[in-house]
N, C-alpha and C positions, 0 to 999 in steps of 0.2 A: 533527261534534262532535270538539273534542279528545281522545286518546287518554287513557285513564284513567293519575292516579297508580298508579306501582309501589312500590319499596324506597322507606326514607325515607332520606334522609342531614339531618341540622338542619344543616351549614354551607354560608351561601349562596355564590355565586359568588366574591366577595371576599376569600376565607379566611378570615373570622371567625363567631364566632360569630353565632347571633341577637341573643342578651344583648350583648354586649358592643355590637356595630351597637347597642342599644337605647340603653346607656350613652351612645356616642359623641355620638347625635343629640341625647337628653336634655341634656347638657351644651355641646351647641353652643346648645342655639335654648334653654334654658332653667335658666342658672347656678343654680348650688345647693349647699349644703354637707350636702348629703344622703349619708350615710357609706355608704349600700347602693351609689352609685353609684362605684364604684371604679377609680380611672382604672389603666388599665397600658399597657406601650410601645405593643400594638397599639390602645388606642382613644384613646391622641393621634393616633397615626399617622391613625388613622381622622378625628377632630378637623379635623389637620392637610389632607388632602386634603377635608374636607368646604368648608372658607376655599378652597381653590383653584377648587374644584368653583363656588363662589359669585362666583369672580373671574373666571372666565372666562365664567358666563354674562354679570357684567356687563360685560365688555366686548367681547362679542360683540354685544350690545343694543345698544350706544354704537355700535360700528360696524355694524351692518347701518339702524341710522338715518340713522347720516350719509353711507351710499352707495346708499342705496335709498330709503327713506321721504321723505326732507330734500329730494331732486331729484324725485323725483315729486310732492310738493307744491307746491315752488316751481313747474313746471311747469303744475299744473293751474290757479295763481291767478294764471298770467299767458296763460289761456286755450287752452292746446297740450295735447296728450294723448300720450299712447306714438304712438299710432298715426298721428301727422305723421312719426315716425320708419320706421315697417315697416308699411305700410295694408297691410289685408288684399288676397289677391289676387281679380282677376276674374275666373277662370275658377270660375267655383261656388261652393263653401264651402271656408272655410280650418279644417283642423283641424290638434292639436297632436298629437303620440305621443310619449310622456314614459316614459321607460325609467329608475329611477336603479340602474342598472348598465350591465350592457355590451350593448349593441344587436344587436351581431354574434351574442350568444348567446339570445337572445330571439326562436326563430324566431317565435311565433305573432304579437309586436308586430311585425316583420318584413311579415308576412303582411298584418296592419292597415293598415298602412303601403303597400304594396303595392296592395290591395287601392280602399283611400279613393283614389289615386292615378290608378288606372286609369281611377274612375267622374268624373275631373274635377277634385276636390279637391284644391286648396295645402297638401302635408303638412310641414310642419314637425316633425323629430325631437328632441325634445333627450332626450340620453341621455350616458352615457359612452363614450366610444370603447375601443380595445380589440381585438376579434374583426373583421377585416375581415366586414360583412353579406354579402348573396348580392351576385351581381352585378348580377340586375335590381334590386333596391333602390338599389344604387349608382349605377346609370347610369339612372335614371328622372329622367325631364327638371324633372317636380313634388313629386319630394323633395328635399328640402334636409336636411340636416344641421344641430345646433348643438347641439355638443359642451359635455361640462363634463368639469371635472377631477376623477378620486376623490379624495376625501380620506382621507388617510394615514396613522395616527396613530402621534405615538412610540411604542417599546414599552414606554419605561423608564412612560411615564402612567401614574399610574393608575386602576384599570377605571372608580371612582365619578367619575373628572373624566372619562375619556376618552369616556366614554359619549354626555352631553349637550353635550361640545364638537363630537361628530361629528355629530350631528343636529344643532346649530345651525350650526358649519360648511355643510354639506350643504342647508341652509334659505336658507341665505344662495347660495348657488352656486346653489340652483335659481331661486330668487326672480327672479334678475338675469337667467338664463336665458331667462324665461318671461316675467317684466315688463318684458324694453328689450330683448334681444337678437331673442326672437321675434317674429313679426310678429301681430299681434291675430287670433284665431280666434273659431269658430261652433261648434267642438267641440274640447274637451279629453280625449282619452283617457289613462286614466291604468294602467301596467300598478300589480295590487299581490297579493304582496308588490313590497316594503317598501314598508311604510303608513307608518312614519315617517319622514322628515318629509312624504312625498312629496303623501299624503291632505290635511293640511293647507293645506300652501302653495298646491296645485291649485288649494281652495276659495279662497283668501285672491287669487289670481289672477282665477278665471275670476267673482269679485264685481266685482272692480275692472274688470273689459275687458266683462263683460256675456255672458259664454258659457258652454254648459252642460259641466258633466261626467259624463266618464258611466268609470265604475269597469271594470274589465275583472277580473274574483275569477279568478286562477290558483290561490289558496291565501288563507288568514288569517294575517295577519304575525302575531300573536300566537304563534302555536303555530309557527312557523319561529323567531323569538327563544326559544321556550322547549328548544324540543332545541339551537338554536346554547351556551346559557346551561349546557348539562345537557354537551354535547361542549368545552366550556372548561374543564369539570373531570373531560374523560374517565369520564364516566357515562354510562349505557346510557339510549337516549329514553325508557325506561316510568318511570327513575327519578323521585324526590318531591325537588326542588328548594327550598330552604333557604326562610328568612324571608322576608328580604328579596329574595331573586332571586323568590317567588312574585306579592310587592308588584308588583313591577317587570312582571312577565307581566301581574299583573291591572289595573293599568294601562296597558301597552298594550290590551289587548282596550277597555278603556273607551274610552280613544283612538280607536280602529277605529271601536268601533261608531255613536260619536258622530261620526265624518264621513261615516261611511255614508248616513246620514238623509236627507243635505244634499245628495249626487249627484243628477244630473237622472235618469238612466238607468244600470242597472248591467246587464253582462255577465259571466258566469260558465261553467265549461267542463265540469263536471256537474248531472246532474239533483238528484241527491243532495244539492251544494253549492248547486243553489236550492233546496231544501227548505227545509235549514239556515237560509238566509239569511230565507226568508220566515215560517218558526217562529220562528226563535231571534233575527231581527236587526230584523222588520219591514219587509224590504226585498224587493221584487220584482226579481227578477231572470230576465234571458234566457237560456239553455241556449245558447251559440255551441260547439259539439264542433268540436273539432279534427281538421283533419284535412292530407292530405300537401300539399304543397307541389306543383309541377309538375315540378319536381327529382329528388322519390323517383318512381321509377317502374322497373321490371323492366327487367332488360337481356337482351340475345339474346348467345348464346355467344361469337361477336364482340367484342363489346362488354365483356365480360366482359375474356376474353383481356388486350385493350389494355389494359386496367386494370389484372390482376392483373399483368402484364409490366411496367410503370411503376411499379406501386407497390413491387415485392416485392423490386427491388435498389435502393439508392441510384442518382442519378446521375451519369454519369461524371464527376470531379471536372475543374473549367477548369485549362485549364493556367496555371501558372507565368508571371509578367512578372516582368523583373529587377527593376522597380522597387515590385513589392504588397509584398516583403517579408515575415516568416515566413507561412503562412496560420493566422488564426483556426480553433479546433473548431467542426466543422458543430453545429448543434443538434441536442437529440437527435430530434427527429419528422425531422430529414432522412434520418437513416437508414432503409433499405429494412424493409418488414415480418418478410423473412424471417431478416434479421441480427436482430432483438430477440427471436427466440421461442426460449424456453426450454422441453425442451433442442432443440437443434438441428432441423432436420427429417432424416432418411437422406439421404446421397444421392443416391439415385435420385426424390426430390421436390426437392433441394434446388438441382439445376441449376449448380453453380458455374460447371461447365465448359460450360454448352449456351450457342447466339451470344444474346446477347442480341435477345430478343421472338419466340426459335422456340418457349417453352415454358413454362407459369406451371405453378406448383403441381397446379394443379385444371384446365387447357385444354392443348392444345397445337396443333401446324397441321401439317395432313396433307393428303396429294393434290398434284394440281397441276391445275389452279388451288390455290394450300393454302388451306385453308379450315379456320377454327377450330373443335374439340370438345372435349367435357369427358373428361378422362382416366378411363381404366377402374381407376386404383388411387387417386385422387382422396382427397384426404382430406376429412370435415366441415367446413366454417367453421362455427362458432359465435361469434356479436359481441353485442357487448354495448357502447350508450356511457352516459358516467358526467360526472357534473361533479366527481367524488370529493368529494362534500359528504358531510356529519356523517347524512343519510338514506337514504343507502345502507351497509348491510355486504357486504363484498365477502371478507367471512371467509363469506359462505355459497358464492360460489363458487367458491371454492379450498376447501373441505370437500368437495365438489359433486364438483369435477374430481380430486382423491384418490381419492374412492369410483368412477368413472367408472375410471381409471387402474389400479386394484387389478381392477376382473372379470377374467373368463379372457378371453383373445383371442377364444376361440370360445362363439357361445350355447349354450343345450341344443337349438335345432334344427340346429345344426352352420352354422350360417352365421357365421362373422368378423364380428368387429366392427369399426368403421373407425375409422385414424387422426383424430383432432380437433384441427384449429386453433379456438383460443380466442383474437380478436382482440379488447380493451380498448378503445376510442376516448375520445378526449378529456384534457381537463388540469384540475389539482386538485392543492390540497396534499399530500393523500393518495397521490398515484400511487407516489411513491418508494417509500412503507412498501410497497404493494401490489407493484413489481418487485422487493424486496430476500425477500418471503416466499415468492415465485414463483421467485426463485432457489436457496431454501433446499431445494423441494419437489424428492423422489425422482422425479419423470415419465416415463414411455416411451411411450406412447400417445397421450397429451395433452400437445400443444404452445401452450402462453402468450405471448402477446407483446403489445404497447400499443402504441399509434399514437396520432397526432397531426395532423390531415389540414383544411384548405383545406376552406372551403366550397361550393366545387364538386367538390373529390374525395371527399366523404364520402359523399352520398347513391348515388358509384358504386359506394362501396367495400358500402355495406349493401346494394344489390342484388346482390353475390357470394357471402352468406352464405347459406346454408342454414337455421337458427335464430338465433335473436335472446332472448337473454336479457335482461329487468326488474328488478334488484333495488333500484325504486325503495321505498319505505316511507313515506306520506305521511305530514307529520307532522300533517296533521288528519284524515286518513282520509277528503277528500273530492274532492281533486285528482286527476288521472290524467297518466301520464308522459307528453312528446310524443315520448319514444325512441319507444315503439310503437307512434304515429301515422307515424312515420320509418320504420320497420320495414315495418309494414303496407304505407307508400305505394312500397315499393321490394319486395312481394310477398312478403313473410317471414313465415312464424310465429314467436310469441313465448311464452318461457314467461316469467309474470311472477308475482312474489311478489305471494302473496293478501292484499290489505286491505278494509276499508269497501266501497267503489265500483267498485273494476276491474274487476267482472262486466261494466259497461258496457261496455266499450272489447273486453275479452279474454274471449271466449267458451269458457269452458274446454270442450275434444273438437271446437270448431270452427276459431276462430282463431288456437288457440294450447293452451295448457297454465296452469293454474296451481299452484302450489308452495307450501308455511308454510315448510320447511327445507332442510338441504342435502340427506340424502338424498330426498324428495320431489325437489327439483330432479334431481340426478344418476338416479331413478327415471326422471324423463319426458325427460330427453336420452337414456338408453339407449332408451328404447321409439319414440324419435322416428327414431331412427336404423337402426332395425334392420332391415337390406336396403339398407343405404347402402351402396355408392349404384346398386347396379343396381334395385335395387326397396326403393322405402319407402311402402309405400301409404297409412301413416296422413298421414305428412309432404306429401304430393300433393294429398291428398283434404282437407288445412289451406291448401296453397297456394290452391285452386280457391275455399274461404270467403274468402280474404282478397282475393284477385286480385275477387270479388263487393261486398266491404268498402269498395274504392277506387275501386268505379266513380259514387262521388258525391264531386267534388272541394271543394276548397277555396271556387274562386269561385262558385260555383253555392252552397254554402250558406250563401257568407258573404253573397251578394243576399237572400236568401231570409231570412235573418236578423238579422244586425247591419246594414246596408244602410238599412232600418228605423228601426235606434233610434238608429244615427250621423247618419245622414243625412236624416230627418226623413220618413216616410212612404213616399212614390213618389219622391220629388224625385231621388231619384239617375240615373232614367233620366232626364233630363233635362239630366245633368253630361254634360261629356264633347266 
């Protein structure tokens, strides 16, 4: 269920009032010399974009007929079909995985993808490019790629045109995708969110070519539109969203739910979120949980070492040719982990002068034969990654890491407390605000810093961490993050902010920790750490639940399960 209304604010998204929106519409669709209805600059302006808003659907209608509709027709009445152009393939069933965003960041469509692939299956991706995916995705002989463009909208638009010119933009680019570019399937999987336009066109697709779809519920796009609508006017997600922004929500949900009906098969990645679905929607749905990838998996001290030595400086910059001319700034994720963390680390962590790869932060090589171990003054890693979206606050871990920063060095049983690296992963419009507040912060104990890391260096970098912070906040309270599935599958506890569902995933006292605020959070990172790092027995006896957690992988349950409702009964052992 969606999260309950909080404060109210009456003005919607658009800056006006509700009345006035009332006005505006009143006197577009229904002329009058009615003196209550009072025109002023903003409800021509309103007027004014309402004519725009109508011009552009109609001539988006015009063209997506006469580059889609128009040639599929003529096509069908002179006997040919899509599929004289892309037949499906012969090796088993052909299915589609339909991402409308970036693919690279969609590991569990990834996984789908992956997965359908292995068992025989012609997978065709269309999705946005973007995020380079993993590398087996890449180089898998039966996935194919077919990319679409995002679409981009000016910013001078405005919100009531730009709205429905993106969704019929984005209709139109999947459409062409799906109906001439892709080659005909036997299953459509569809990720969603975003339900619009994505749910429709699927349906409007997989009538025309004769194939089923089947829904994959990461979340309800409705209640992702409605905190995105609620963070465009910088208001908190429990806030009560205006007149017309409420329209606008409850018609998407209508949207949703009326193509729900129509899927062959829907997949969903809580128990909770079937619930939901089969009380509130009418829909059965199959519980597919998530889980790590083959990727996240624990490293041996080794292994560690090499990593943290790679990552923790930049690398040495290429020399000079007379002829490259001045050199371009590196980006920022090329710089090394320990140049971004604020403040500094001491020297005697921070290695300037050691050769490079005798010594990381947390490992170094001793002996001869040298042979890699964890240092005895070692500080915590603490990691956390983020898409810096409008559902995370990341004001509670930097509240978190303040109160953490302020204890005394020493507990009351006289054991030290240990230095904390707090490493950030990931990119978002948000990031900057969050490194310019992290530079404002007093810290001596706790060290901050972001990354930005290749999807093969990420899953090593999470098995280096110690704890793994969540401060995902779902905006229907039925979803579950896959950071913690990332986490878990790289051997880490987690502590994650408490909602709805994540008892599921995060066993609080076994797998991890859960949290409502910031000192609650900074509560269970001191307790977790306490005997870092020569003895932390809570933090060991959470490794040992989770390291039990991941000993059921990915493939084995995605056979066992979606395998089934993709693939049509047994038929899968039979691909291949």
């Amino acid at each position: 269920m969606a999260p309950k209304d909080g404060p109210t604010t009456d003005a919607p998204v658009w800056g006006i009032t509700s009345d006035e929106m009332r006005n505006a519409v009143q006197r577009f669709f229904l002329p009058t010399k009615d003196p209550n209805l009072v025109r002023t600059p903003r409800t021509a302006q309103m007027e004014g974009d309402l004519w725009l808003a109508l011009t552009v659907w109609l001539g988006f209608v015009v063209i997506l007929y006469r580059i889609v509709v128009k040639p599929f027709l003529e096509k069908r009445r002179a006997g040919f079909t899509i599929d004289d152009v892309h037949p499906p393939g012969s090796n088993g069933k052909a299915c589609t995985v339909v991402v409308l965003g970036d693919f690279g960041r969609s590991p569990r469509m990834q996984q789908h993808a992956l997965a359908l692939a292995e068992c025989g299956a012609l997978v065709t991706v269309v999705a946005h490019g973007g995020t380079a995916p993993h590398r087996r995705v890449r180089e898998h002989a039966r996935i194919v790629m077919c990319e679409i463009e995002p679409f981009v909208l000016p910013a001078a638009l405005p919100a009531l045109a730009a709205l429905p010119l993106k969704a019929i933009a984005q209709a139109a680019s999947l459409l062409l995708a799906l109906g001439t570019r892709a080659p005909r399937a036997d299953v459509v999987l569809v990720q969603n969110p975003p339900a619009i336009p994505t749910l429709a066109v699927a349906l409007v697709v997989c009538a025309m070519r004769g194939a089923r779809l089947v829904i994959d519920w990461h979340n309800f796009g409705y209640t992702v539109l409605r905190v995105s609508l609620l963070a465009r006017r910088g208001l908190p997600a429990r806030a009560r969203l205006g007149a017309g922004a409420r329209a606008l929500v409850a018609a998407a949900e209508a949207y949703e739910r009326a193509c729900a009906v129509f899927a062959a098969e829907h997949l969903c990645v809580s128990a909770a979120m079937a619930d939901e679905l089969r009380t509130g929607w009418h829909v059965r749905a199959t519980v597919l949980r998530d889980r790590p990838p083959a990727a996240f998996a624990p490293l041996d001290v080794g292994a560690r070492h090499d990593v943290l030595c790679r990552l923790q400086h930049p690398p040495p910059p290429a020399p000079p040719t007379p002829s490259a001319g001045p050199r371009a700034p590196e980006p920022a994720h090329a710089s090394g982990l320990l140049d971004r963390l604020h403040p500094p680390l001491p020297v005697s962590l921070a290695l300037a002068a050691e050769p490079r790869g005798a010594r990381s932060f947390a490992t170094e090589l001793v002996g001869s034969p040298a042979r890699a171990v964890l240092r005895a003054d070692r500080p915590a890693v603490v990691l956390t990654g983020t898409s810096w979206g409008a559902d995370e606050d990341y004001t509670i871990l930097l509240r978190a890491l303040a109160i953490i920063d302020a204890l005394p060095d020493a507990r009351p049983d006289g054991r030290a407390r240990p230095r904390v690296v707090v490493l950030v992963t990931g990119q978002g419009p948000l990031r900057e605000r969050f490194e310019a507040d992290v530079r404002e912060m007093a810290l001596t104990r706790v060290h901050v810093g972001t990354a930005w890391l290749s999807a093969d260096d990420y899953p090593k970098l999470l098995a280096c961490a110690d704890v793994g912070v969540c401060l995902h906040a779902s905006t229907s309270e039925l979803d579950l993050p896959m950071k913690v599935v990332d986490l878990f599958g790289a051997g880490v506890p987690v502590c994650a902010l408490e909602y709805g569902c994540i008892g599921e995933l995060v066993v609080d006292g076994r797998t991890g920790a859960l949290f409502s605020d910031a000192p609650g959070l900074a509560r269970e990172l001191d307790e977790l750490l306490a005997g870092f790092p020569a003895q932390s027995a809570r933090l060991e006896a959470m490794r040992a639940h989770v390291g039990a957690w991941r000993a059921l992988g990915w493939g084995e349950h995605w056979r066992q399960v979606a395998a089934p409702v993709l693939l049509g009964g047994g038929e899968w052992r039979r691909l291949g």
